[in-house]
Structures are given as structure tokens and as C-alpha cells.
C-alpha positions in Angstrom: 0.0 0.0 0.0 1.4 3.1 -1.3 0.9 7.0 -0.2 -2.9 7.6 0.1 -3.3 11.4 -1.4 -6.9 12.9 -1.4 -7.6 16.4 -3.2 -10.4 18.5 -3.5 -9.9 19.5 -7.2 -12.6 19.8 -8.5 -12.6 21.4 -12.6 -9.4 19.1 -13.3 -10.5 16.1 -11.2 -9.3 13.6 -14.0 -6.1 14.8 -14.5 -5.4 15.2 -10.7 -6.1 11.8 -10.5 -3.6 10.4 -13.2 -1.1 12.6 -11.7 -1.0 11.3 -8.3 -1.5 7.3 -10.0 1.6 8.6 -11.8 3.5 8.9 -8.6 2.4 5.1 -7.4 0.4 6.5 -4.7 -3.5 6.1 -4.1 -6.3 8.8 -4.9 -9.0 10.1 -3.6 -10.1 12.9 -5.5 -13.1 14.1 -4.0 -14.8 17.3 -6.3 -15.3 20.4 -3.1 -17.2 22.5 -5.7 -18.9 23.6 -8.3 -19.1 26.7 -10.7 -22.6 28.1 -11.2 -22.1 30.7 -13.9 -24.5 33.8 -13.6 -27.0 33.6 -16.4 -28.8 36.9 -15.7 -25.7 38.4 -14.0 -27.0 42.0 -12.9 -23.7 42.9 -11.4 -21.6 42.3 -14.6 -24.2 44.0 -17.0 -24.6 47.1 -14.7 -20.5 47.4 -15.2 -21.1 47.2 -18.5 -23.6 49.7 -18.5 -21.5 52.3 -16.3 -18.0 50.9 -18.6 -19.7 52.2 -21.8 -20.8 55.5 -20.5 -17.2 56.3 -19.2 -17.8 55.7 -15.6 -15.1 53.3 -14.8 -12.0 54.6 -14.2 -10.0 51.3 -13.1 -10.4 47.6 -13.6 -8.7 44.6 -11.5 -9.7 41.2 -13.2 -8.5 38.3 -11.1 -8.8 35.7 -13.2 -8.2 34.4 -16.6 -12.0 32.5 -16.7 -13.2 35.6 -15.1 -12.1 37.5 -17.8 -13.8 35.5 -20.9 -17.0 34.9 -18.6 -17.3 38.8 -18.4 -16.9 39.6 -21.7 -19.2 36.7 -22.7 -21.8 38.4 -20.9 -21.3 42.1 -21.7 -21.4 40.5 -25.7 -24.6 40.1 -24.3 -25.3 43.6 -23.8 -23.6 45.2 -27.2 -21.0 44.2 -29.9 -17.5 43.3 -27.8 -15.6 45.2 -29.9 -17.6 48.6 -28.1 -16.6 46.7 -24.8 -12.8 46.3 -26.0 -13.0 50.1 -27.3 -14.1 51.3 -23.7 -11.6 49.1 -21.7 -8.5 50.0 -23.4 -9.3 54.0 -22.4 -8.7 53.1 -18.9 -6.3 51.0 -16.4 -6.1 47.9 -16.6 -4.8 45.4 -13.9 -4.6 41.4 -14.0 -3.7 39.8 -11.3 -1.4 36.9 -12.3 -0.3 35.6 -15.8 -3.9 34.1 -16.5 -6.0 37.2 -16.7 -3.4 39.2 -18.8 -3.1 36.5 -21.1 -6.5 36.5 -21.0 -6.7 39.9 -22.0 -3.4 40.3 -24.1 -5.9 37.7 -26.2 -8.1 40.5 -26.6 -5.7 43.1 -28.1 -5.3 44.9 -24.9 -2.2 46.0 -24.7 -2.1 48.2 -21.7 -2.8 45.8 -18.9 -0.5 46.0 -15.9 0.4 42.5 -15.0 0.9 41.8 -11.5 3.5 39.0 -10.9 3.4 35.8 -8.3 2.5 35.3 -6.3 -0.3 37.8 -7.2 -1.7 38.3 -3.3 -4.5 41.0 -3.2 -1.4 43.0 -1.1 0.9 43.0 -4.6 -2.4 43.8 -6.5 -3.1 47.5 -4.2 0.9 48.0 -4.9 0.1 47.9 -8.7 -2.9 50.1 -7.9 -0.7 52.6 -6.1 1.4 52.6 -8.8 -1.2 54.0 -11.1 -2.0 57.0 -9.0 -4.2 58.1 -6.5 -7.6 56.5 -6.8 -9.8 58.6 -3.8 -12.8 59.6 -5.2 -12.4 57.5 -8.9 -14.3 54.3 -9.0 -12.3 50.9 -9.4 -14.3 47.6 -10.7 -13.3 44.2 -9.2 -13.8 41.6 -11.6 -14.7 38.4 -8.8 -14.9 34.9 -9.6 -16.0 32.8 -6.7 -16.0 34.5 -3.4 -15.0 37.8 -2.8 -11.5 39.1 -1.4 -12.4 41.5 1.7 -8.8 42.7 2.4 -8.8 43.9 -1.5 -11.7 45.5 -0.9 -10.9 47.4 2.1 -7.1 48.1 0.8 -9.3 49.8 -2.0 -12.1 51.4 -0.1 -8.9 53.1 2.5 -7.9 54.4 -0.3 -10.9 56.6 -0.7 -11.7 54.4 -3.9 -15.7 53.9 -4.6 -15.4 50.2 -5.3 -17.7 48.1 -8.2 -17.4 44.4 -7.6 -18.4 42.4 -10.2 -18.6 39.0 -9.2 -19.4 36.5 -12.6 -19.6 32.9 -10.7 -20.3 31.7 -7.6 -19.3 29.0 -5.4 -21.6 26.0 -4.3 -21.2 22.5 -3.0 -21.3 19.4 -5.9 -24.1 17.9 -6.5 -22.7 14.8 -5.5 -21.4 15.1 -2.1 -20.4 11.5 -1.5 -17.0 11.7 -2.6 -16.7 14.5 -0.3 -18.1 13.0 2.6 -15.7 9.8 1.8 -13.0 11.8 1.5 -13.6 13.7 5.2 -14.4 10.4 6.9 -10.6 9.2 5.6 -8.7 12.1 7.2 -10.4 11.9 10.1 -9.9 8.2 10.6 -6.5 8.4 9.5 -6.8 6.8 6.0 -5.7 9.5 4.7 -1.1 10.2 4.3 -1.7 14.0 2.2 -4.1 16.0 1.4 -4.1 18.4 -1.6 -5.4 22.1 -1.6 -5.2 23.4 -5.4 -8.0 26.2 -4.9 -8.1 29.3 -2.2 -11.8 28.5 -2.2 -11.9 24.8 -1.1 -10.9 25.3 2.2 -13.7 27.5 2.8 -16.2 24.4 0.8 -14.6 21.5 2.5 -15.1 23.6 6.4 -18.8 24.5 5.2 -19.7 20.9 4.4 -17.8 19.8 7.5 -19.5 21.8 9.4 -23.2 20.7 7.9 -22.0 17.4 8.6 -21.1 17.7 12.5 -17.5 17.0 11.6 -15.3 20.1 11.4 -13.7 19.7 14.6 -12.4 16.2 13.6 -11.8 16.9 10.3 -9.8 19.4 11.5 -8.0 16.7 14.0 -7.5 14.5 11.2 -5.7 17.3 9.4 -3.2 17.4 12.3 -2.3 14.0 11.3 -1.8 14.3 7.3 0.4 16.3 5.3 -1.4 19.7 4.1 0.2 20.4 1.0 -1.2 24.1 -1.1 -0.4 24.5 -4.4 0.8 28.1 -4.3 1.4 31.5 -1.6 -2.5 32.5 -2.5 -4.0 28.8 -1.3 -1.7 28.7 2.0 -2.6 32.3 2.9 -6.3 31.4 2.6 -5.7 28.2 4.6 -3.8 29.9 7.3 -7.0 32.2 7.4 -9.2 29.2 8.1 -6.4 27.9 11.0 -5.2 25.2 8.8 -1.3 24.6 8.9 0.7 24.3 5.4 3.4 21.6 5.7 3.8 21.8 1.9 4.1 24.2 -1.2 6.1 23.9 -4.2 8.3 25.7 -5.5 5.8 26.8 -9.0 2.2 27.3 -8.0 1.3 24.2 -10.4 -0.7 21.3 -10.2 1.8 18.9 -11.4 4.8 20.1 -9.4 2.4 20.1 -6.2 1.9 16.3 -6.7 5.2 15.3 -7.9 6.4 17.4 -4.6 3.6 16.1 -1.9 4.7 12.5 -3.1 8.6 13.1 -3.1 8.3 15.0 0.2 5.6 13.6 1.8 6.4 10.5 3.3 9.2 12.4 5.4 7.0 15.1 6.2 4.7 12.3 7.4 7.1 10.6 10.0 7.6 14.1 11.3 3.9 14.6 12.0 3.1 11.1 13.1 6.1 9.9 14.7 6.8 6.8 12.3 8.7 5.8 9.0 6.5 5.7 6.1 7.7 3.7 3.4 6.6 2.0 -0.1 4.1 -0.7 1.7 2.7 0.9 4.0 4.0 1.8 7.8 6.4 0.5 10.2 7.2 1.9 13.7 10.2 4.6 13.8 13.6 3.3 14.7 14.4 5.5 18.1 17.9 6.7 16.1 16.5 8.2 13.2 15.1 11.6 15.2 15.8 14.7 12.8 17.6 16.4 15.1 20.1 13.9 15.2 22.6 14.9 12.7 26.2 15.1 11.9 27.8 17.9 10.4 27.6 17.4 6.9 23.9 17.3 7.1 22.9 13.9 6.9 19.8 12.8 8.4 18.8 9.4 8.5 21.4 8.0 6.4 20.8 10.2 3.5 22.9 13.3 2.1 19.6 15.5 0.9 21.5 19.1 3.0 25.0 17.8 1.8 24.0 17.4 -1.9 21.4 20.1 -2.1 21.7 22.8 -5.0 23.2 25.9 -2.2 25.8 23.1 -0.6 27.0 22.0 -4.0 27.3 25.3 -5.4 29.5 26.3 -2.0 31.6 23.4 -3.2 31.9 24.4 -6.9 30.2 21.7 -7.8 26.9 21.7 -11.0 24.1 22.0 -10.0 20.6 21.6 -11.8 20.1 25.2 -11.3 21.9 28.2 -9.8 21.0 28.4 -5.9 19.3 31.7 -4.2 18.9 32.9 -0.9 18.9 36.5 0.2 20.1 38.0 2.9 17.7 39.8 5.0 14.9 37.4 3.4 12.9 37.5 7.0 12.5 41.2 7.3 10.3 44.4 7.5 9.0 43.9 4.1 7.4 41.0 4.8 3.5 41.8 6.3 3.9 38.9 8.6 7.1 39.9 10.0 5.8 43.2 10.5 2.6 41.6 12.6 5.7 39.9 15.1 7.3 43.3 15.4 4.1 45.1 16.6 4.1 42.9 19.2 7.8 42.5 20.3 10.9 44.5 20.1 13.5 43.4 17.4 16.0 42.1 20.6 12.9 40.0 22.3 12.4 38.5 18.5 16.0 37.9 18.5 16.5 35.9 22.0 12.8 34.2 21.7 13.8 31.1 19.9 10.1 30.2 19.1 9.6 33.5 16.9 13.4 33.7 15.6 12.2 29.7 13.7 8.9 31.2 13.3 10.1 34.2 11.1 13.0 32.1 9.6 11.2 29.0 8.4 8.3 31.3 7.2 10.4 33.6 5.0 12.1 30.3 2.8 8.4 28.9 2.8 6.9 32.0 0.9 9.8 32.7 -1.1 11.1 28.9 -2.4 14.5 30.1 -2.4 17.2 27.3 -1.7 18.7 28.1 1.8 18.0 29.7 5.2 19.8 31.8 7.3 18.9 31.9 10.9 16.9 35.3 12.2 19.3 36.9 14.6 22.0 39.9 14.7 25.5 40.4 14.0 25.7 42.7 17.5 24.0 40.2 19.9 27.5 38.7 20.9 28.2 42.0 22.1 26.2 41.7 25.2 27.7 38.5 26.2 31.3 40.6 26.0 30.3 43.0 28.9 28.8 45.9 26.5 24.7 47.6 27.0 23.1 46.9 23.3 19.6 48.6 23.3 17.6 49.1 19.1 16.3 52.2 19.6 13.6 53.1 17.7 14.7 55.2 14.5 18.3 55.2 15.3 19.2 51.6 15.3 21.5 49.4 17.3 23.3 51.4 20.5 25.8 50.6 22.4 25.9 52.8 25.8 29.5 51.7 27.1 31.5 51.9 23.7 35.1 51.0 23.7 36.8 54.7 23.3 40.7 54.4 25.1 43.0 51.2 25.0 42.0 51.4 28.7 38.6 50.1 28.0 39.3 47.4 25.6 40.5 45.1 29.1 36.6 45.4 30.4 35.7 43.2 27.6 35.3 39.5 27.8 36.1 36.9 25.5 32.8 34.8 24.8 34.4 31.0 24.9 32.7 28.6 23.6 29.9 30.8 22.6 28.7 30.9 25.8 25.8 33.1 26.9 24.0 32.8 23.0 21.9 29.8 24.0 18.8 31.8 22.5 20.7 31.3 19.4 20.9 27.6 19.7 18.0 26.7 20.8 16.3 29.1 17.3 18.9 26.8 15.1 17.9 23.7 17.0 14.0 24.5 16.1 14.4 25.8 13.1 16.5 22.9 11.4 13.8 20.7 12.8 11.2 22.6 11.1 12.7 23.2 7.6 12.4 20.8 4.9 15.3 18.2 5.1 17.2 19.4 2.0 17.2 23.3 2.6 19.9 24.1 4.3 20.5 26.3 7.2 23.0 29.2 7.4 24.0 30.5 10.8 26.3 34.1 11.1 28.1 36.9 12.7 29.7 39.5 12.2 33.2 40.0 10.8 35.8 40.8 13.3 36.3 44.3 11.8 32.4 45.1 11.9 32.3 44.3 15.4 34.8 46.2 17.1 33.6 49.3 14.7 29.9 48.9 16.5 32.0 48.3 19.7 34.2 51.9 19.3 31.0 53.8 17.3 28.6 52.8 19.7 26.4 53.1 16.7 26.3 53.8 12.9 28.9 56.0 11.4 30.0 57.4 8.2 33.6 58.2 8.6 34.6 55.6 11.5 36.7 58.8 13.1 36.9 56.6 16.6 37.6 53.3 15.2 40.4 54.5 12.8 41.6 56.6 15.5 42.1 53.2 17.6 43.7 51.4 15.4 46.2 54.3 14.0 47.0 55.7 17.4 46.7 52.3 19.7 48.5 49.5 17.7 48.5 47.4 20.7 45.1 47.8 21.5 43.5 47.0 18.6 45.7 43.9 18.0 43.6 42.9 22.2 40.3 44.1 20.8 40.7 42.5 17.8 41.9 39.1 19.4 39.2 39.3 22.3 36.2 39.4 19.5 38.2 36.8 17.1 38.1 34.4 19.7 34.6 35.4 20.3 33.2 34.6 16.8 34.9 31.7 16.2 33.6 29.8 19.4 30.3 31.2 18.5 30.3 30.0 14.9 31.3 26.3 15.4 28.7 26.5 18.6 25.7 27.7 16.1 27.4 24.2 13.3 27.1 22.1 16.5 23.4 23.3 17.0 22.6 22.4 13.5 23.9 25.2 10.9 25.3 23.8 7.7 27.0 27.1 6.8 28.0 30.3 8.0 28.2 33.5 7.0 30.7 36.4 8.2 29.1 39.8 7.7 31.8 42.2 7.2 29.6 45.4 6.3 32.0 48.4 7.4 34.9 46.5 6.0 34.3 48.7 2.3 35.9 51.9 4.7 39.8 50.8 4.6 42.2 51.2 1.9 43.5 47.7 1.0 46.8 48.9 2.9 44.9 49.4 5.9 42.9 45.7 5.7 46.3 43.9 5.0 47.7 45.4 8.2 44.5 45.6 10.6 41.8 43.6 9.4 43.3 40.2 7.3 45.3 38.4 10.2 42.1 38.1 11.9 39.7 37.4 9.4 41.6 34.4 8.2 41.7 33.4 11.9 38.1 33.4 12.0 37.7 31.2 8.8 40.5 28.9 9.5 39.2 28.2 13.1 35.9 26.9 11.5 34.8 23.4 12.0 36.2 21.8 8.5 34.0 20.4 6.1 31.3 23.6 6.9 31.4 26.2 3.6 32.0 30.0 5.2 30.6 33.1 3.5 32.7 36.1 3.4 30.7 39.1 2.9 31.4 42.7 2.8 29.9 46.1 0.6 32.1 48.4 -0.8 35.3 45.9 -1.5 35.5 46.2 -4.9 39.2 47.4 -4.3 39.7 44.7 -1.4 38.1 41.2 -2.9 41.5 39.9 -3.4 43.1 40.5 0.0 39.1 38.7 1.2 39.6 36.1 -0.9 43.3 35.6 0.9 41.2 34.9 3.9 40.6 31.9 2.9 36.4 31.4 2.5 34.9 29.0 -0.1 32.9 31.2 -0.8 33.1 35.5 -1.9 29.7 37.3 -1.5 29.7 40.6 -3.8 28.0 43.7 -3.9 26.5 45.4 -7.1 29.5 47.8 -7.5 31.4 45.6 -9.5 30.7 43.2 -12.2 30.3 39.3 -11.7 31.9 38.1 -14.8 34.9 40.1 -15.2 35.1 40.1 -10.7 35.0 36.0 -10.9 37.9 36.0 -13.8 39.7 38.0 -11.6 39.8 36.2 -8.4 39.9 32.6 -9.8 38.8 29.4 -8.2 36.4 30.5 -5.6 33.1 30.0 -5.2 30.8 33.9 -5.8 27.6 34.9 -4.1 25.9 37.9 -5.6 25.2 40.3 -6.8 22.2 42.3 -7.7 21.3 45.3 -6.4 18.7 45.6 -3.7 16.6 48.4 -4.6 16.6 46.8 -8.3 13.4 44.8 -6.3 11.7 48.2 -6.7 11.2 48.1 -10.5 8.7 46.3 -12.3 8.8 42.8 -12.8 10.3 42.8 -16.3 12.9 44.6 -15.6 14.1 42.6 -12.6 14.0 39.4 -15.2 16.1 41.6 -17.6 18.6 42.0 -14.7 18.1 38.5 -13.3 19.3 37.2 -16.5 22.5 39.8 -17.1 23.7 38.5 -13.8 23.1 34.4 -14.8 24.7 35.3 -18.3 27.5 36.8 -16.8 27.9 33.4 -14.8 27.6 31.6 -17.3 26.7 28.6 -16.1 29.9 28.6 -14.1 29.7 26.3 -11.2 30.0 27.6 -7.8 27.8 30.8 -8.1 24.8 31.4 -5.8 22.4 34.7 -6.5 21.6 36.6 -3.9 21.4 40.4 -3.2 24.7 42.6 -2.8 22.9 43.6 0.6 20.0 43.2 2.7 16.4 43.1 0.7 15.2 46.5 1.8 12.2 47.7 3.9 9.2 48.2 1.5 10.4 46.0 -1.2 7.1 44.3 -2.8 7.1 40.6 -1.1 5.8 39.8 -5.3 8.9 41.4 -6.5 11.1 39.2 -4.1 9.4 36.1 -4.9 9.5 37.1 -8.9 13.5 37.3 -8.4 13.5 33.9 -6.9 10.9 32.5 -9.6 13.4 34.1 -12.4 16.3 32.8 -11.3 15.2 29.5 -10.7 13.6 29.6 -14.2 16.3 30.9 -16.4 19.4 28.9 -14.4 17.5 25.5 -14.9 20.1 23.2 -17.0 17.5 20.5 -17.8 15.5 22.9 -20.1 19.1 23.3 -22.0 
């Protein structure tokens, strides 16, 4: 007995049941809805009315059906070529590839596509982007229930809102299959269930509901694999308190059943406590927890972290596609992340290791890139070392007790063994337990350089007068400070590999201020001291901004691996430093253009790779505050897309 998969497709029932045959598994496709299509549709013919006479000054279709049943009924009304005419006078926004195929089909040529994931937040960015709408009125082409937080996102913006629903939602006519299909989760016949719709969760609850059974339907759930086929369906199933365990990395049907079957049977003995394999179930060998792993990233036996696309590219190694992850990919551009802040300060999010796993296995889950990177700070070792770190609000990180004369440098403690950074642990410990068991996990601090500039600073700075001023006047000094933090970071590196990181990154973001002169002499005997105190086998990142003129003396260091910013060129950067792995390098705010443009980009930086193994995309910074979450998950969609060798 194989995998037992139910779904609740219902317009492609067929074909979602050859695809999960395909896999070897069983199906249970049980149809959560039908489409009643609005015959005498008021709504849609009183838009048509008001379109005609000029009194529609926006239109968001949200669907690619939705389109063609609209204009099938407006035909109804007058010739479609006066409905076309009166359309392409005004905006035009499609939400998602469908709908501006849709109306591309039509010979509009103006339509503003919004890219994936296509949430109803990246649609009121697109609106913004047209202008102010207060006062205009914007129509909402619907198709199956409404969308409430579009709505509102409209209405605050002093927009008078038409929605035009053109179908509606109702339970099958046959609701056998359905009732089947709820009686097998909740009495544990069922291994994965499959949500391919944003709507079925709300038709599968209703029916529960009629039925007396939501409560143990919802049980059951606990029990299975939930697996959504793209950001829109988990965000509507994390409305109705159903957990995603799932979601590929291309909102398709196919890749959501080739995934739930590769996937699921290890997601499975997570939830359920017992090995799942091709004849059914047998009871969990005590050895085999997940968070029983050796350094390279094995679990159970098998290599999935070791060999994944990130690991391999660290090594120099092909891979089936080039690798992304971005730094800052949990952050204040992120809604969600946003929500956690409200409610606790950036330190408390730090040092709770429950929210730190929360906010770091949540960001790789929306985006689909290839690695994490655990949510923490370069500057919380600091505390640890005897200094007072407080964020304050608008000025950033603070140190009250900076280090200002040689004197001070002997009130600072050496962290051994990264001691005091438990919180730390314990968020890597969680969160490699909680990520998928081939996305690997990169743990960080801060270069040793970095460091003691927050330590002198006691803040930001643009000139690092105190810090220079140190090192020039206080030789000996420095060399103490230097050592004390060295010491530090390496103990507190190889402590966050022991906890479960398979990488590490050392953030050297001040670094870009020193003439290469000055990093040869200060900065380079202690970076290479960092890197070459790391556990071996465990790929370090060596990061910095600004370096264009100091890449070579970094690469000296002696990292695998060379992250870049967007001040220098990746080809003609890579042929420079030779055989070393690159990580880069677009530009952050790049995220701000539109969506073609950032595939235009994508693709300058992959050609300029080359296909060259050991690079990895990422940002040449941080993804910034107010970056559109659809942009950032468009980047990662391109890159994915374009770098895939198979299609070659």
C-alpha cells in the first residue's frame, strides 16, 4: 500500500487523479465545488452599463476565466468590440499571468500584470502605482468568493469600489466523494491532502460543518500532510487555522503532486512519529530523530542538505540550477514579519527562539529560495562581551558603554565557547527541525572588523573617526580588541554548526571603509583566523559592501565562498579572483522596478555566470524595507527559471 493522497480539485478532477497514479500513490479525488455561472448576471451587466458611459476609471480582473466569462456576458449587452473600445481607455490590472493572457488575447495592450504570487497586497501595490484612486471608481472583476482585504485596501484608499462577481461558489451535486473523503482524514486513511484552490478550504469547512464533523476533520488534518499548491492557497488556509506543511516551489498542479509524493512520506514521519515507506507503515527506529545529525547534514542516512543545490554550489560543484537565498529574506517587508514586530521588540524577536524559527522558516516557505539563514544579529554577541546593546527606535542598534581608550578594551570579555547565546541555539535547533530536510541552514556573525567598529562607534557611522583613530594611534590595543572578538566569533560559529547550521556567514559590512593597505595590516590576520578556526567540512561566506578594491586581499582569507555587492561586475570580478566560489550580486533596490525589468537584470547577472559552477544569486545587501514581497518572490521564480540546466 502506497501513499494515500486525497484532493479536492474539482474542474481538473481527471487529471489530478492520473497525476498522483503517476507517482504510485492512491487517490481520492473528491470534487469540493462547483461553478454556477451567472445567467442573468446584474452585477456584470450594470458594469457594463456604467463601462460604456465612461464611468469606470480602473479595472482589477483576477482571473483568466473571469475575464472571458465577463466579456461573454457584456457581448450580451452590445458588440464586444464597443466593450474592448471602452476598456482599453482606462487601467487595466490582471492579477497573475492568467488574466493578462487572457486579456493580451483581446488586443489589450495596456494591462499592468501583477507577478506571483499575485496576493490582493501585490495587487493594491500595482494600484498605487497608477496613482491616486480617492474619489475615482475601481471595478473588481470576482470569480468565486470575494477578497475582503482587497476591498478594504481599496475602499482606505478613498476608492468607490464596483465588484463584479461573474460565478459563484456552491457545494457538488454529489457530495459523496466528499463525505468519503472527510471520513478518511479523520480516521487516518488518509497520508496528504491536496489544496489546489483558495476556495476549497472554505467548501470543505462548510460541508464539515453541515456534517457535525469540522472539529475532527480538522484533527484529522493534524495527522496528514497539508500540501497548497501556491502563496494565495496557503494564505487562505492559514486564514481558516489550517497549517501548510507543503508548497512547491511553482504554483502548479503537477509540481504540487510530484512534490507532496517526493516530500511527503518524510513530512509524514515528522507529524506522526513513524517511518512511512513504499508498503505501507512500520514503527520509527528511536535513532533516526531529525535532530540527530552530523555535520555534513545527513539525516537518517541520507545526504539531501549535503547534496542540495546551495551546498554544492559552496563546493563548486553543477548543479541543476543556480542556488538563491537572500540576505535579510525574514525582514520588514514582509507583512507577517511586520505583525511579530508590533508585538515584540527586534531584541525580544532575537533571544525568543520560538519567533526567531517562526520568522525564519516562514520567509524560505513563501519565497522557495534554496537556503535559510537563521533570524538573529550580528551585534548580539556583544552583550555576552560585557557591553549595554539597546535598538532604539529610528536610530538603530546602540551601544551605551563603547570602547573609546586602550584602557577600555580590558573590560571586555572573551565569549568562549559561545557561551551566553543559548537563545541562538535553541532558534537553530527548532528551526533545522522545522525546515524541509534538503534546505539548508545558514547561521552568522559579524566579521571581526564590523564588530569592534559597533564596539568603538557605539552606533552607525559614516567616517569611522573613533575606530580609525584606535587602530592608527593604539596599535597594541587594537591587536587585544581584535583578538578578544576573534576568539569570540569563532567559538560562537562552530557552537551555532554544533546546533545544526550547515554554513556560516561572516558579515563584514563596514569593512568597504579601509584602503586595502589598511585591511592587509589591521583587518586580514584576523579574518583568516576566524575562517580557519571553522569546524572543516562547513562552507563559510565572506561578505562585505564596498570591497571592490579589497576582494582579493578577502579572498586571501581563505572562504569558499566570496559574496559581492553590485559595485562591480560578476563576470569580469569571478575571472579576476579565480577558483572560488561567488555569491551575488544584484542590487537591492533593483526589487523596486517592475517585474520585467528585474527578469532583464536576473538574466545579465546568470549570463555573466555563465553557467559557471559555484555561483549562488543573492542580493549585494540586505532586501530592503518596502520592497514588494511579489517582486522578491518574482526574483526567486526568475532565477530558478532561467538557471534550470534541464531545459538546455
Amino acid at each position: 500500500m502506497g501513499l494515500r493522497i486525497v484532493s479536492f480539485e474539482s474542474r481538473r478532477s481527471r487529471e489530478m487523479s492520473a497525476l498522483i497514479e503517476q507517482t504510485g500513490a492512491r487517490a481520492l479525488v473528491a470534487p469540493s465545488m462547483q461553478e454556477v455561472p451567472l445567467h442573468e448576471n446584474q452585477e456584470a451587466l450594470a458594469f457594463g452599463k456604467r463601462l460604456l458611459n465612461s464611468e469606470i476609471d480602473l479595472v482589477v480582473f483576477t482571473t483568466g476565466v473571469g475575464v472571458k466569462a465577463l466579456l461573454d456576458v457584456l457581448g450580451t449587452l452590445c458588440p464586444l468590440d464597443r466593450v474592448i473600445s471602452s476598456l482599453s481607455k482606462i487601467p487595466l490590472i490582471a492579477r497573475g499571468p492568467k488574466p493578462f493572457e487572457a486579456l493580451l488575447g483581446k488586443g489589450l495592450r495596456h494591462v499592468l500584470p501583477v507577478g506571483e504570487p499575485s496576493t490582493w497586497r501585490d495587487v493594491l501595490t500595482a494600484v498605487d502605482k497608477q496613482g491616486p484612486v480617492r474619489g475615482k471608481t475601481v471595478a473588481v472583476q470576482e470569480y468565486g468568493t470575494a477578497n475582503p482585504e482587497l476591498i478594504q485596501g481599496l475602499t482606505e484608499r478613498g476608492a468607490k469600489v464596483l465588484r463584479v462577481p461573474v460565478y459563484r461558489w456552491t457545494l457538488p451535486a454529489d457530495t459523496e466523494p466528499l463525505r468519503h473523503a472527510l471520513h478518511s482524514v479523520i480516521g487516518g486513511q488518509a497520508d496528504i491532502v491536496l489544496f489546489t484552490n483558495s476556495n476549497q478550504i472554505q467548501q470543505v469547512l462548510r460541508f464539515a460543518q453541515e456534517e457535525g464533523l469540522e472539529k475532527e476533520f480538522r484533527d484529522g488534518l493534524q495527522k496528514t500532510v497539508v500540501a497548497s499548491v501556491g502563496p494565495i492557497c496557503t494564505e487562505y488556509l492559514d486564514e481558516y487555522g489550517v497549517p501548510v506543511d507543503l508548497e512547491p516551489e511553482q504554483p502548479k498542479m503537477a509540481d504540487l503532486v510530484e512534490e507532496a509524493a517526493r516530500r511527503g512520506p518524510e513530512l509524514l514521519e515528522r507529524k506522526r512519529g513513524q517511518t512511512i515507506v513504499g508498503a505501507g507503515t512500520v514503527p520509527r527506529p528511536p535513532s533516526n530523530d531529525i535532530s540527530s545529525h552530523d555535520i555534513s547534514g545527513r539525516h537518517g542516512g541520507l545526504p539531501l542538505l549535503e547534496n542540495s543545490p546551495f551546498m554544492k554550489a559552496c563546493r563548486c560543484e553543477p548543479t541543476p540550477y543556480t542556488p538563491i537565498w537572500l540576505m535579510r529574506q525574514a525582514g520588514r517587508y514582509m507583512k507577517e514579519y511586520r505583525d511579530v514586530r508590533d508585538r515584540h521588540s527586534f531584541l525580544d524577536l532575537c533571544k525568543d527562539s520560538d519567533l526567531a524559527t517562526e520568522v525564519t522558516v516562514y520567509a524560505v516557505k513563501r519565497l522557495g529560495v534554496d537556503a535559510a539563514i537563521i533570524f538573529s544579529d550580528i551585534l548580539v554577541i556583544v552583550e555576552p562581551m560585557g557591553l549595554s546593546l539597546e535598538y532604539a527606535k529610528g536610530d538603530g542598534p546602540v551601544i551605551h558603554n563603547p570602547i573609546r581608550e586602550p584602557g577600555d578594551v580590558s573590560r571586555l570579555a572573551t565569549v568562549h565557547q559561545g557561551d551566553g547565546l543559548e537563545f541562538v541555539y535553541q532558534a537553530i535547533r527548532k528551526t533545522r527541525k522545522e525546515l524541509p530536510s534538503d534546505i539548508p541552514l545558514i547561521g552568522f556573525a559579524g566579521a571581526p572588523f564590523t564588530l569592534a567598529s559597533y564596539m568603538i562607534e557605539g552606533k552607525g557611522s559614516r567616517n569611522f573617526i573613533h575606530t580609525k583613530s584606535l587602530m592608527y594611534n593604539a596599535p597594541d590595543a587594537w591587536k587585544r580588541l581584535m583578538t578578544k572578538i576573534t576568539d569570540s566569533v569563532i567559538g560562537y560559529l562552530n557552537a551555532q554548526i554544533k546546533a545544526g547550521a550547515q554554513a556560516v556567514q561572516l558579515f563584514d559590512s563596514w569593512v568597504g571603509c579601509l584602503s586595502p593597505e589598511d585591511y592587509r595590516l589591521y583587518v586580514l590576520p584576523y579574518s583568516k583566523r576566524v575562517i580557519q578556526g571553522i569546524q572543516p567540512g562547513i562552507p563559510v561566506i565572506h561578505f562585505g559592501t564596498e570591497t571592490a578594491m579589497l576582494l582579493d586581499l578577502m579572498k586571501e582569507a581563505g572562504s569558499q565562498v566570496l559574496g559581492i555587492d553590485w559595485r562591480v561586475e560578476l563576470d569580469t570580478t569571478w575571472k579576476r579572483l579565480g577558483d572560488i566560489a561567488i555569491q551575488g550580486n544584484l542590487d537591492p533596490v533593483m526589487l523596486f522596478a517592475e517585474v520585467p525589468e528585474i527578469r532583464r537584470q536576473t538574466k545579465r547577472i546568470l549570463d555573466q555566470a555563465a553557467g559557471r559552477p559555484g555561483h549562488i544569486f543573492n542580493l549585494g545587501h540586505g532586501v530592503l524595507p518596502n520592497t514588494p514581497v511579489g517582486h522578491v518572490k518574482a526574483l526567486v521564480d526568475a532565477v530558478h527559471e532561467m538557471s534550470n540546466r534541464s531545459l538546455r
